[in-house]
Each structure stands twice: as structure tokens, then as C-alpha cells.
C-alpha positions in Angstrom: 5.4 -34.2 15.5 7.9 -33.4 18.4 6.3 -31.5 21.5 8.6 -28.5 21.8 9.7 -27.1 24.6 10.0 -23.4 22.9 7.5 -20.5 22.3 6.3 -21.4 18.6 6.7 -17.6 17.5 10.5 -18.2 18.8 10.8 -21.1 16.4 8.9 -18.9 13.7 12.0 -16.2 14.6 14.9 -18.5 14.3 13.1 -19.9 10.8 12.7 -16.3 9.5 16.1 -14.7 11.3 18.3 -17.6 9.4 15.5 -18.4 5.8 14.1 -15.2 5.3 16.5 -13.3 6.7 13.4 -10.7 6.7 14.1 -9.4 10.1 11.1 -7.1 10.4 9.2 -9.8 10.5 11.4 -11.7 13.1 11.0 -8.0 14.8 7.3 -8.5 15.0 7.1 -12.1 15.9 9.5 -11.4 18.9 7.8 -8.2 20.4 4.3 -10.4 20.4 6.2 -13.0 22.4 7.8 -10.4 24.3 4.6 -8.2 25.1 3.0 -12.0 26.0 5.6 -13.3 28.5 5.9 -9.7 30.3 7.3 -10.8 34.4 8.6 -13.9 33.3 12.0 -15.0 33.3 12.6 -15.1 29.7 11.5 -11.5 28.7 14.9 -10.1 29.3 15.8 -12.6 26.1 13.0 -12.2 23.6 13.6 -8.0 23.9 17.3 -8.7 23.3 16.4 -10.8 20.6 13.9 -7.7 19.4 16.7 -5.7 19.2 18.9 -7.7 17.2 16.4 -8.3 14.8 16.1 -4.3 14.3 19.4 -3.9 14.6 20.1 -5.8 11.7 17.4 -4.4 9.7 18.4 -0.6 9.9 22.3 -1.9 9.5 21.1 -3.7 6.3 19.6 -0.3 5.1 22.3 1.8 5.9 20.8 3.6 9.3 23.9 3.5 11.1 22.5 5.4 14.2 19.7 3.2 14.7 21.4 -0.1 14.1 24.2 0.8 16.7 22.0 2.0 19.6 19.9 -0.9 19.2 22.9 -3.6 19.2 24.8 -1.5 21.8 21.4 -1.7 24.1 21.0 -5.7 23.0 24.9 -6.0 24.2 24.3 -4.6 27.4 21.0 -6.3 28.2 22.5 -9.8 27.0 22.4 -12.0 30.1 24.0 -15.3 29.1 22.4 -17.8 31.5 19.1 -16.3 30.5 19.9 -16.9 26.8 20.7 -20.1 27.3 17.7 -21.3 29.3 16.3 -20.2 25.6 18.5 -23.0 24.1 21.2 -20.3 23.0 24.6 -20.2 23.3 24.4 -17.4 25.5 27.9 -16.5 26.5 29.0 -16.9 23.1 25.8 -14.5 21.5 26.7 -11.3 24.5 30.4 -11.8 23.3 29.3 -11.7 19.8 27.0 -8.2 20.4 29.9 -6.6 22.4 32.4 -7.5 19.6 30.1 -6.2 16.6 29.4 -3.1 18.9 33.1 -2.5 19.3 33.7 -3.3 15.5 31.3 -0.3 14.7 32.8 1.9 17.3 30.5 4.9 16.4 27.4 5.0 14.7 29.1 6.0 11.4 30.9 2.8 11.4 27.9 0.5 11.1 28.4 -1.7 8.2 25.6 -4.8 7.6 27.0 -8.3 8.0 24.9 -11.4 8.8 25.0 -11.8 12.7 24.4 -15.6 12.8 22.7 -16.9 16.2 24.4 -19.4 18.3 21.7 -21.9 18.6 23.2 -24.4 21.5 20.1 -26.8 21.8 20.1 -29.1 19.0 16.4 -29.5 19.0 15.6 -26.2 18.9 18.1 -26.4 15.7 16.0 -28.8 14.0 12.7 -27.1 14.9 13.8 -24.4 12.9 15.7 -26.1 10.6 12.6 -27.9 9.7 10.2 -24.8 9.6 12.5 -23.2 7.7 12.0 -25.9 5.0 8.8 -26.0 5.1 8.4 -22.4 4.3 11.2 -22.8 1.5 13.9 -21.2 2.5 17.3 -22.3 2.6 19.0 -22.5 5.8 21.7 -19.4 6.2 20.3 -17.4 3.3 22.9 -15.3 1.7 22.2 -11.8 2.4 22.4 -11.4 -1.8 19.6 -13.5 -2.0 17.0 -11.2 0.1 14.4 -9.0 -2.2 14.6 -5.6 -1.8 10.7 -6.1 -0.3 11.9 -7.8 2.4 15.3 -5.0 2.9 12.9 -2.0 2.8 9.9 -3.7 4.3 8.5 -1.2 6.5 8.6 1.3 4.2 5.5 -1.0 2.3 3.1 -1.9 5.0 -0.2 -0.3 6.0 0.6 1.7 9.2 -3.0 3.5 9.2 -3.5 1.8 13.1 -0.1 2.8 14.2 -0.5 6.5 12.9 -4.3 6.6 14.5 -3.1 5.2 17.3 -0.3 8.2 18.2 -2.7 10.7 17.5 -5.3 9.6 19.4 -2.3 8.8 22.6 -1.3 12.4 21.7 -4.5 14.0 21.5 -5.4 12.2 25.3 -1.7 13.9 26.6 -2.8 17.2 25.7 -6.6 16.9 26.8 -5.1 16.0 30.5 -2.2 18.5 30.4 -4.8 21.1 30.3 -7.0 19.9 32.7 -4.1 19.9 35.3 -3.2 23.5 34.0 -4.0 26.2 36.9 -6.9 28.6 36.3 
């Protein structure tokens, strides 16, 4: 087994973003890694990252308005040395972003094409090359291939905690905004 130098759940992201091609999933491994490395230098990266993944998941179902601002915001946060501390190609992935943003143009002219990650580190390749295997996928998955579970995923998981979770964040914001109402 080779000690890696990279977060597993980015590993887990590559295998997923290039086998699966199930980017909710990459979405979730991401923020966790994110939300984990809060203040250090790589966080800037794993949100971009986030945002690609999301990107590509409302472009693939046809939200046009949600798949631009994320890749526009991904575009403009993309700083290439910090990508490629992450064993990216990172001046090559922001010119990719600012290209597919200009391609779009507007939201309405969002159309879903793979956006394929410059991995520069060729051990970080392999890692997820070899993950990707072992979860048996094929590197590069055609996006034909995908199941429509995976295209419409979110629309199929349990989001009882989420939902409880607003209300209950809701239900605090209007508790305090009366107590700090005059009289």
C-alpha cells in the first residue's frame, strides 16, 4: 500500500468525479473535507472543487442558472498555485473554468459536457486510478453510461435532517428577532 500524501475523501472525489461520474456524491465528499480543513491553505481548493462538482450536476440536469453561477464562482476563486499544491494542473483547470464560463455566456447557454480534471501529479493519478477500479468503474466514464439515479440523485435521498434542521435555524431567527423588538 503507498502512503499518500492526499486527503483520502480527495482520492474518493477524483475516483467518483472520473468512475461514477456521480457528482453529488463527489459534492458531498468535498464539502466534508472542506468543512474539516477550514484555515488551512488548501480550503480555497476543496470549495472550488465543491463547486465544480455542483456545477456539473445541475448542468447535467438542465439547471442552467445554477450550473453557471456555480462555475462562474469556481472560475473566479480558482487560484492556480493553490491547485497545484493539490497535485492539479492548476493553471490549466482556472483556464479551463473561465473558458466553459465564457462558452455558456449566460445562464441560458449552459449545455452539460464532461469537464475532465487536470490531474498533474501522477501519483495522485494512480491513487485514483486504482480506487476507481476497485469500486468498478471505468476510468473516464461516458456520460451515456451514468443511471438516471445517479443524474437525478438528490431528488432520491432522505433529506428529513436537512429540512429539521432549517426549521429549527428558522424558528431560533424569529425567537431572537422578537426578543430584540422594542416594547
Amino acid at each position: 500500500m503507498t502512503l499518500s500524501p492526499y486527503p483520502p475523501e480527495f482520492i474518493s472525489y477524483l475516483a467518483e468525479y472520473f468512475g461514477s461520474r456521480d457528482y453529488f456524491e463527489c459534492h458531498e465528499l468535498m464539502e466534508e473535507l472542506w468543512k474539516k480543513e477550514k484555515g488551512s491553505p488548501s480550503e480555497g481548493s476543496w470549495l472550488v472543487l465543491v463547486r465544480i462538482a455542483v456545477a456539473q450536476y445541475h448542468a447535467r440536469r438542465g439547471n442552467g442558472r445554477g450550473a453557471y453561477k456555480l462555475l462562474a464562482k469556481a472560475a473566479e476563486e480558482a487560484d492556480p498555485g493553490e491547485l497545484g499544491r493539490i497535485g492539479l494542473d492548476g493553471a490549466r483547470l482556472a483556464a479551463m473554468l473561465r473558458e466553459r464560463v465564457e462558452a455558456w455566456g449566460s445562464p441560458d447557454g449552459v449545455f452539460y459536457a464532461e469537464l475532465e480534471l487536470p490531474i498533474a501529479d501522477p501519483l495522485l493519478l494512480r491513487l485514483a486510478r486504482e480506487l476507481c477500479a476497485a469500486r468498478g468503474w471505468a476510468w473516464g466514464a461516458p456520460a451515456e453510461a451514468i443511471p438516471s439515479e445517479v443524474v437525478h440523485r438528490h431528488a432520491t435521498r432522505d433529506r428529513s435532517e436537512v429540512i429539521a434542521a432549517r426549521a429549527e435555524a428558522a424558528d431560533a431567527r424569529a425567537k431572537a428577532r422578537a426578543r430584540s423588538r422594542p416594547g
